[in-house]
N, C-alpha and C positions, 0 to 999 in steps of 0.2 A: 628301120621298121616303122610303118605308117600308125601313129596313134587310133584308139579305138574309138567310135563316137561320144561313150560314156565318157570319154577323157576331153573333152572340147571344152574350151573355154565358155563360159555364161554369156548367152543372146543383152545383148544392150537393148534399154526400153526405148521405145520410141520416143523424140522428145513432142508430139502430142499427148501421148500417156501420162509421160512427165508433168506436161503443164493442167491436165486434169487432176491429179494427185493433190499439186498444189495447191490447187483454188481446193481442192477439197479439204483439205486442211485448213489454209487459212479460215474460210466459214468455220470452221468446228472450232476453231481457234475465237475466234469472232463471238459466236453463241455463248464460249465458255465465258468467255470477259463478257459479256450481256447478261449471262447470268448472276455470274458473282455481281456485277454491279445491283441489279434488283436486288440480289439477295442482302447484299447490304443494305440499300434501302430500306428495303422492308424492315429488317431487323436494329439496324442501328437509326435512321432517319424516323420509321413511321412505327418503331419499334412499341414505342408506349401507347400510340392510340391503334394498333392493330389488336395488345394484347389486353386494352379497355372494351375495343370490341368483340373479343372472343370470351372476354368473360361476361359482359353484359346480355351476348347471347345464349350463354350457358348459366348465369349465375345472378339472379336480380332480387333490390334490396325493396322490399315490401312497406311502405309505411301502415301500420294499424293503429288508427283511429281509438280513444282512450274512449270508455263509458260517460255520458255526462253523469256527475253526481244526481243523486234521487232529490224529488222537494216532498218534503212531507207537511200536514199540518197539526197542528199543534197536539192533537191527540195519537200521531207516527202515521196517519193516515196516510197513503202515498198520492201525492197529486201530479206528480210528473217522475215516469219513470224511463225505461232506455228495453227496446224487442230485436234480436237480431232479423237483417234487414238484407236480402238476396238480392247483390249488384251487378247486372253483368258488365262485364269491360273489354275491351279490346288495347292490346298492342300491337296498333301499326306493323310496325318491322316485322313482329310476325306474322301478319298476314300477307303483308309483300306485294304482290298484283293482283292478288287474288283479293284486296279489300271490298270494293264492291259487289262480288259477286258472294263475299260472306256475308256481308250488312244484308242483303237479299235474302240469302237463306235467314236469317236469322229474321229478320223480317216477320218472315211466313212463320217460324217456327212459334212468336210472342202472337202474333196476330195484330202486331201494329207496327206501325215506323220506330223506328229508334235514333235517337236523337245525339247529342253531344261531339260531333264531330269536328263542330267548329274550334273544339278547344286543343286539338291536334297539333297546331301552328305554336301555341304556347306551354308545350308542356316538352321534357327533357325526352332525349331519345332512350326507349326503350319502358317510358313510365306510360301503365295504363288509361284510357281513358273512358270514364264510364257512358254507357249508353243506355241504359234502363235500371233506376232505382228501385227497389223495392219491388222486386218482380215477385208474382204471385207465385202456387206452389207449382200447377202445371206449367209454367217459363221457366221454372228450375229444371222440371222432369225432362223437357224436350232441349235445353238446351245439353243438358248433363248426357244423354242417349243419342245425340249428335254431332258431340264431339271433334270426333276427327273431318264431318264435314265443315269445322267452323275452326281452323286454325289462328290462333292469335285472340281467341275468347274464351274469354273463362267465366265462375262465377267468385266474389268475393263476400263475407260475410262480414258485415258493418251493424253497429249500433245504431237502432232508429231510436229518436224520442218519440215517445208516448203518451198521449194526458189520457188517464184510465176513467175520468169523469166527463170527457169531452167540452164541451162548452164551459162549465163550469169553472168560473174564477178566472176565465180566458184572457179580460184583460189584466188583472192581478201578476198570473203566471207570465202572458207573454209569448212568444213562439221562436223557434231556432231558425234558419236557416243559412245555404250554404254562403260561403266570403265571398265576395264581390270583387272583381278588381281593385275597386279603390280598397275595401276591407286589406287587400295585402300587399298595398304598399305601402299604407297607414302603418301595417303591425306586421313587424318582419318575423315575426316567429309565425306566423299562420302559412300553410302551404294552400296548393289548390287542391280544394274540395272538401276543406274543411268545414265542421261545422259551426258554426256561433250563435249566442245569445241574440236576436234581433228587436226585441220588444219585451216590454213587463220585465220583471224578475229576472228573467231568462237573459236579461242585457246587463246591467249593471254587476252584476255577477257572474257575468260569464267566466272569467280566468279563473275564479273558483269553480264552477260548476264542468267546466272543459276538460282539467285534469291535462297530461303529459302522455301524447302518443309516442308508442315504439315501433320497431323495425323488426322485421323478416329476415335475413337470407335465404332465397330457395334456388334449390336448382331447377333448371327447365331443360323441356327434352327441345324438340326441333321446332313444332309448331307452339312453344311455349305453355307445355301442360306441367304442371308442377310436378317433381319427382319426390323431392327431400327438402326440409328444412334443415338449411345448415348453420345455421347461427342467429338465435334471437335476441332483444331485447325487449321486456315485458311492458306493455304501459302500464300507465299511473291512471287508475280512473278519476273523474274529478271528485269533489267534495261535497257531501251531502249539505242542501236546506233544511232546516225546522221554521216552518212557519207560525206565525201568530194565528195565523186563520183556522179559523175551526167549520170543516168541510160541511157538517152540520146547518150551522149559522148562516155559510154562506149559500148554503142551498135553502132556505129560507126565505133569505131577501132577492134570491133569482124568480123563486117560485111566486114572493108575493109580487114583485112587478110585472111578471105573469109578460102580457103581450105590450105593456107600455113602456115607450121611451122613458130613461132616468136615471135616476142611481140611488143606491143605498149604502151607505157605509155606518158601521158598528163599532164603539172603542170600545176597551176597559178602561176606565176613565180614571182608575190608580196605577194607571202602569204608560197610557200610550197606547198598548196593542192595539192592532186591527183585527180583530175578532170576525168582520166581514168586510168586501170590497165590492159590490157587485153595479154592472151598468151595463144597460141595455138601449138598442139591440146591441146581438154578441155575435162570434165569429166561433168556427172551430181549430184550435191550434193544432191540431192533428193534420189539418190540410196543408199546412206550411211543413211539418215536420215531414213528410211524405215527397215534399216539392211542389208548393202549389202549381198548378194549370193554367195557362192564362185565362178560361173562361172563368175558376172560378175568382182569379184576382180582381178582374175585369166586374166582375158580380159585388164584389166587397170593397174597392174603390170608387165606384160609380154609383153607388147606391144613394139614395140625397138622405140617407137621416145615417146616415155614416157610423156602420159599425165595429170600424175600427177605433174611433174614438172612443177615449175613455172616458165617460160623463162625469164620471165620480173627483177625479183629476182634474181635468180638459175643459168640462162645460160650467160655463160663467153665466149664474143668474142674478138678479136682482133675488133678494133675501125677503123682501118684501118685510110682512109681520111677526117675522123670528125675529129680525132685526129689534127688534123693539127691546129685546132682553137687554143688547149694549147700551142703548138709550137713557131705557129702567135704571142699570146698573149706574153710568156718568150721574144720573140726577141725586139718584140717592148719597152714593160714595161723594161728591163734592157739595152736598146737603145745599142745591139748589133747587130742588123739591122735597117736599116732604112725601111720608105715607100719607099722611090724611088729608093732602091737599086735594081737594074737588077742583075740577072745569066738567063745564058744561055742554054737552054737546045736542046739537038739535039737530045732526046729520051734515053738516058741514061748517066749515070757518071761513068766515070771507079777512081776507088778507092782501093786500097789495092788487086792491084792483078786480081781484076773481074768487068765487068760491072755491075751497080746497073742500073734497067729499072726503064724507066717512063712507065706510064699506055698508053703515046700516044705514039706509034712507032716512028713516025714519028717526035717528039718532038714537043715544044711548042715556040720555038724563045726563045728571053731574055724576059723576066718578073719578073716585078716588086711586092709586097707584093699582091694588090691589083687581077693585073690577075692569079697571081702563083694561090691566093684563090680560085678566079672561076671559074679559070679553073681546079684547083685540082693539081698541076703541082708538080709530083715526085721531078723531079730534085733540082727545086727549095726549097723545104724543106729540100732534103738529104743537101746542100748546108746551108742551115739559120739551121736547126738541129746542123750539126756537129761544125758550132761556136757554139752555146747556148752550148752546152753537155748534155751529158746522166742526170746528176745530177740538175741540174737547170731546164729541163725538168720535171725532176719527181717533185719537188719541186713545182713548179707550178703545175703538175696535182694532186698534193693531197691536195693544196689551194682546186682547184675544185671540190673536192670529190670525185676524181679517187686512186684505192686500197686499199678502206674500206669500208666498211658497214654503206652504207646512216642510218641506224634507221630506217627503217621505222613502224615497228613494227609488221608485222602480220607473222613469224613463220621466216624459212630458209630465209638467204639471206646471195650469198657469197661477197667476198671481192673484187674481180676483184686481176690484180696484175700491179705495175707500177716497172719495174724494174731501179735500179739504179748500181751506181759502189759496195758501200756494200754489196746491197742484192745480188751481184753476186759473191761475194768472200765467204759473207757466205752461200750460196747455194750450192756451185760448187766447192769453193778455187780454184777460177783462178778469171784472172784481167780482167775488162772490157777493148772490143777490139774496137776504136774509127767505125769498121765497122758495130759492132751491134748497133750506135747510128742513123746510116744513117736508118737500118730499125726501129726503133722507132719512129723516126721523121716523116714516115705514116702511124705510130701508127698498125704495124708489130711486130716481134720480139716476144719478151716475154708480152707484154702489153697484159692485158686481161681487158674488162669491161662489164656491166651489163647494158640492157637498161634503166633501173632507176638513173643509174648513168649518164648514159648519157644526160638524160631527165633531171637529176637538174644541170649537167653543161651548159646546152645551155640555161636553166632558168637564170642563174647566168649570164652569157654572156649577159641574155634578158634584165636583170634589172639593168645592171651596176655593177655586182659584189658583191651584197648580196647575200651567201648561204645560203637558207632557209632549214631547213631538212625537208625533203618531210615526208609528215603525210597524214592517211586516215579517221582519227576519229576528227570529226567535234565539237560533243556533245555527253558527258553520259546525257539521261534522268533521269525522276523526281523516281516514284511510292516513294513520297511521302518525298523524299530526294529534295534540291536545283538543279538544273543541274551542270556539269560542261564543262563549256566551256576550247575548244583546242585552243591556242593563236598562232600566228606564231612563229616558236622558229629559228633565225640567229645562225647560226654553224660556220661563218666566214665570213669577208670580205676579198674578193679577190685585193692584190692594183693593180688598175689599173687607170691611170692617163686618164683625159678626151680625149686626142689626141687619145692615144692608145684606147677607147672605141668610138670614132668616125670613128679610121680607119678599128679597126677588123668589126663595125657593116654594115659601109657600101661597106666593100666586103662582105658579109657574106648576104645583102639584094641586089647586083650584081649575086651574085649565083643564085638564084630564079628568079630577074627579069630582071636583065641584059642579052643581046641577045646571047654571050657568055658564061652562065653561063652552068652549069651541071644541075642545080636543077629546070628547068624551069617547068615541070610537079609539081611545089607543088604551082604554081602562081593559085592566087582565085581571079576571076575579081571582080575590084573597090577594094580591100586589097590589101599590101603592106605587102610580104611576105618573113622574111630571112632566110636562112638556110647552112646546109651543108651536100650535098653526101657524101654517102661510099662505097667501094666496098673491102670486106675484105678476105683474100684467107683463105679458111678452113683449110689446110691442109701442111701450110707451104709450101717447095720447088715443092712436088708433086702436087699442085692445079695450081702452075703457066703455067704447059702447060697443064692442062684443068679444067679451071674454070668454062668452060659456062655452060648452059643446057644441050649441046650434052653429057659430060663429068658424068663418075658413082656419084652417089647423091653426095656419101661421100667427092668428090672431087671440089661440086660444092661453087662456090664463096658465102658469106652473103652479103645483100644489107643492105645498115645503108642509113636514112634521119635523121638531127637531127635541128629541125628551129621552129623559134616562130611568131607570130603575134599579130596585127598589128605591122609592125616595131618599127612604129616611139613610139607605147606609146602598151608593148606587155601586153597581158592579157592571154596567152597560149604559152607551151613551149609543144613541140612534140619530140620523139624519137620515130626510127621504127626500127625494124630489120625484117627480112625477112632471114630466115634459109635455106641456100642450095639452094640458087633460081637460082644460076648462070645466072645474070642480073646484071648489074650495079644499085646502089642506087637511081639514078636518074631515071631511067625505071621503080622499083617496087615498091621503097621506096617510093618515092618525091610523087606520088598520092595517095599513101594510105594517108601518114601526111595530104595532102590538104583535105580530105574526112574528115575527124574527126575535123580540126579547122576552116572547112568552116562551119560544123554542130553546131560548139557551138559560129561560129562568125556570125548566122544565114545567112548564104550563100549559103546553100548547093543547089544541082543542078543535074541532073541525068550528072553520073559518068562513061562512058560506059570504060576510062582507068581501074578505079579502078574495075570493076567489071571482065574484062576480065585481069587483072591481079592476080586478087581475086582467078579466078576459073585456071589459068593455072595448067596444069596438072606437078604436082615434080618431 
């Protein structure tokens, strides 16, 4: 019987079919071993920086910027404080391709360019980079309601410094801004974009005043919009100032130099403090804390009476007729003058060849220690100078703290110069000429000094001869430390014998309120006020025939007041200078001093000298 078809044995594959099978398998075979090898790759090979990058795009660590500590002065007043500050920034990677065409929108949305892109190249993958500081409140709104057409931008809220009196104590205080390159590879703790101390106070104490930033964890969704904080660390804000300076005082001495070049600086002349600092022209430190502009840098660099400089520190004058107090003081204390010794002046001394002038044409008669003083009398010192000498002068003025650097601490300060017979052999290699001691002697010559130096010698004079180094930092606050308190710190005693501090003080309180004196414009009715004019020539020989106001700037006289009050028991030492006023001391100087230590000897009184001194035109 014939088998059924159902019963036949299975058709064989063709071996084309066959060999299509195979290749088909092998590829799949092939794919799978391609795959497993990436797959290991990925996972074991690039395994760690695959899953640095899937958390860095889902998971990024914030650094937040600590508070700088507050400066206050001496009454809690606050003079530098910290406002939060709307930064926008952008991360690259999240914006992707799309970068340029979000800087565009965003752009349009600020209504100006936006800047900092250059810093792209140097900063870690994935960390923000900011592009407009302190964006006003309509750049918050519009960026905030735009959103999602700005992928990779956000906004950050950072601490701005603040000076809440603006100009005021400007260079005292000083100004922040951001690290510099070389700032962070100087100081390996600073990252980029930090902010620091860069002048006045604001520098020498920065690692106080900076405090200890912390960290974020947030998560981010796709185009890098914050979802959640997931893990913080809190900063440390920095550490409060207490200043010596009383906001008061120092607004005083800005007001009275009014529109003139100068400075004024105010001690307590039992302790050191700086009571006031101020020098003019000034700057606003709020421009810097903002991020200055280049127009406005460019405006306050270039300027030629340069107000970034600190006069008070910085500028180096001949002393002229203050000088005369160290003079006074050598004759007496080494009893090579007496008080009652008379010379005579007939308006000038002829000496080696030339006449040496007094200030009065006319002369002064003979006088003795007493009216040489109050009166200011040239002659009389070229005379009591060239006994004392060159060397014995100097000697006594660096007792005083004249041709070095008081300390005071807050950035530049020069050294003034007191010259003597060495320092002219080794400057020059030539001998000193007994006729360069006659101009030393009213503090002419080679003598150069600083209003602060000046201001802690007539402290020294105020208190009997304790130099105190003048300081401005009262108290570091707590956040969570002890304070520490600033104690007065004595840098020297001056000897000087009770006689001789009875006779230098009461010429010195003649000046002021004696009917002869020079200094009568710094008298504060019901106080008892002493002092000493100056009137110093700019420009050496060429200032002497024209000194005044008529006379080109450059050529015009500096006015010096340097006196303290109350006499008899002082509690305030003043120094003025007045730059190019071509005026005598006692014209510009002597009312500005009275304005500032009638204000802190509660005296004050509408000033119509000081104000119209204030405003005279340079």
């Amino acid at each position: 019987m014939l088998d059924s078809p159902s019963q036949s044995q299975p058709r064989e594959l063709s071996p084309l079919l066959l060999r299509r099978a195979s290749i088909a398998a092998g590829v799949m075979v092939i794919c799978l071993v391609f795959t497993l090898v990436k797959l290991w790759h990925l996972q074991i090979v690039q395994g760690h920086e695959m899953r640095s990058l899937s958390e860095n795009n889902r998971i990024r660590l914030r650094w937040v910027p600590a508070e700088r500590g507050v400066i206050y002065d001496r009454n809690g007043v606050v003079l530098a404080d910290n406002r939060p500050s709307f930064d926008v920034v952008l991360v690259p990677e999240d914006a992707g391709q799309q970068a340029p065409e979000v800087l565009s929108r965003l752009t349009s949305y600020l209504g100006e360019e936006v800047g900092g892109t250059e810093e792209v190249g140097r900063k870690a993958p994935y960390q923000p980079v900011v592009l407009r500081r302190d964006v006003a409140w309509p750049g918050v709104v519009a960026v905030e309601s735009n959103q999602l057409d700005l992928p990779g931008v956000s906004l950050e809220v950072t601490p701005r410094r603040v000076y809440p009196f603006g100009t005021l104590a400007a260079h005292l205080l000083g100004y922040v801004g951001e690290a510099t390159p070389t700032d962070l590879e100087r100081r390996q703790e600073l990252r980029l974009g930090d902010v620091l101390g860069k002048a006045g106070i604001e520098r020498p104490y920065d690692l106080e005043l900076r405090g200890v930033g912390g960290r974020e964890e947030i998560e981010v969704d796709a185009v890098g919009r914050r979802i959640r904080v997931l893990d913080a660390e809190p900063e440390t804000p920095g550490r409060s100032l207490v200043l010596t300076i009383d906001h008061r005082i120092q607004a005083a001495a800005e007001e009275a130099l009014g529109e003139h070049r100068g400075a004024i600086v105010a001690i307590d002349p039992n302790s050191g403090e700086v009571l006031a600092l101020a020098s003019r022209p000034t700057f606003d430190p709020n421009d810097f804390a903002s991020g200055i502009t280049p127009e406005t840098w460019r405006a306050l660099s270039e300027d030629r009476y340069h107000p970034l400089t600190n006069r008070a520190t910085q500028g180096q004058y001949p002393p002229a007729s203050t000088f005369k107090i160290v003079v006074g003081l050598a004759a007496l204390e080494e009893r090579i003058v007496a008080p009652g010794n008379e010379f005579c002046c007939s308006g000038g001394l002829p000496f080696g060849g030339r006449v040496f002038g007094c200030w009065r044409k006319e002369g002064h008669g003979c006088v003795a220690f007493n009216l040489g003083l109050v009166q200011s009398c040239d002659v009389y010192f070229y005379e009591v100078g060239r006994r004392v000498g060159v060397d014995t002068i100097a000697a006594y003025a660096r007792k005083l703290g004249l041709g070095g650097k008081t300390g005071l601490g807050i950035g530049q300060e020069e050294p003034g110069l007191i010259p003597d017979s060495a320092w002219k052999q080794k400057r020059f290699g030539q001998p000193w000429y007994p006729g360069e001691t006659l101009s030393v002697a009213i503090g002419q010559g080679y003598v150069l000094t600083t209003p602060l130096q000046m201001a802690s010698l007539i402290a020294t004079i105020a208190n009997g001869g304790t130099r105190y180094r003048p300081h401005v930092v009262k108290q570091i606050g707590g956040q969570g430390e002890p304070p520490v308190e600033f104690a007065p710190e004595v840098m020297d005693r001056v000897p000087m014998r009770a006689s001789t501090v009875k006779h230098l003080r009461e010429a010195l309180l003649d000046v002021v309120m004696g009917e002869r004196g020079t200094g009568k414009k710094a008298q504060i009715e019901g106080i008892a006020v002493a002092g000493k004019t100056g009137t110093a020539q700019a420009a050496g020989a060429a200032a002497a025939s024209g000194g005044d106001e008529d006379a080109p700037e450059r050529f015009r006289d500096h006015a010096w007041f340097v006196g303290y009050a109350p006499a008899e028991a002082p509690t305030i030492a003043v120094a003025v200078l007045v730059e190019h006023v071509g005026h005598h001391g006692g014209t510009v100087a002597a009312p500005m001093a009275r304005a500032v230590m009638a204000r802190y000897l509660g005296k004050e009184e509408p000033d119509d000298e000081v104000r119209q001194a204030a405003h005279r035109p340079l």
